[in-house]
Structure formats: structure tokens, C-alpha cells
C-alpha positions in Angstrom: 0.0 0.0 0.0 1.5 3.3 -1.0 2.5 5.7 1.8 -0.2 8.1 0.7 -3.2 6.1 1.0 -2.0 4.9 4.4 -1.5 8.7 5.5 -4.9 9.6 4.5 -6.7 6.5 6.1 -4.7 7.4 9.3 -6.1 11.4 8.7 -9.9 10.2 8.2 -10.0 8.1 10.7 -8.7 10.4 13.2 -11.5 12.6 11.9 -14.1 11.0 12.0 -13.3 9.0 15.8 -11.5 11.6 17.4 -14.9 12.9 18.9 -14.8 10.0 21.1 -11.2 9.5 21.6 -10.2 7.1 19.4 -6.7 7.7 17.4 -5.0 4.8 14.7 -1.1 5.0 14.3 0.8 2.7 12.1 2.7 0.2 13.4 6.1 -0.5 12.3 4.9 -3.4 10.7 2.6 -1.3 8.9 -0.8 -2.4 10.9 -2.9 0.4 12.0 -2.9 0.8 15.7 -6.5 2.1 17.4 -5.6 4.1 21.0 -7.9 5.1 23.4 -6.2 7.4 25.6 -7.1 6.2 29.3 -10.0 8.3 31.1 -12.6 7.9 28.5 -13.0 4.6 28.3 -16.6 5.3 29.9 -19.4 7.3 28.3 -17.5 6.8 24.4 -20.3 7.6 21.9 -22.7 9.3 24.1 -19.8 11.6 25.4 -20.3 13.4 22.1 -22.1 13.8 18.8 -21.7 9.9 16.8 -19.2 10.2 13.5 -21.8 10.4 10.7 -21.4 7.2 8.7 -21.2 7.9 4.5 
């Protein structure tokens, strides 16, 4: 997968979940990596507005 696409996956995502604290990194295996920083692992969705599915 070119570097490109995998930068703008990584850019959407964060997007679209960083409303209820969810981030991806790539691994250096080239995996994608979903974090939830620690503290909002209660509430999640209804913390916020939902990411609008297209």
C-alpha cells in the first residue's frame, strides 16, 4: 500500500473517531494501531455527537 493512501486513512479516521477519543497509528509493521487514551473509556459515543457514517 503506497504511503499516501496509508496517511490519509490514518487522517480520516482520526476525523471522524477523534470525537470520542479514538486515534490509529501505524505500526512499524505497517498495521494500524486504534488508542484510546485512558479516562474515556466510559461514556464513548454518548460523550459526544456519533461520527456520521457515508
Amino acid at each position: 500500500m503506497p504511503m499516501t493512501e496509508t496517511e490519509s486513512f490514518v487522517e480520516e479516521f482520526n476525523r471522524i473517531y477523534q470525537s470520542i477519543g479514538l486515534t490509529v497509528t501505524i505500526s512499524d509493521q505497517g498495521r494500524p494501531l486504534v488508542s484510546q487514551p485512558k479516562g474515556l473509556h466510559s461514556g464513548g459515543a454518548n460523550g459526544g455527537g456519533e461520527p456520521s457514517v457515508k
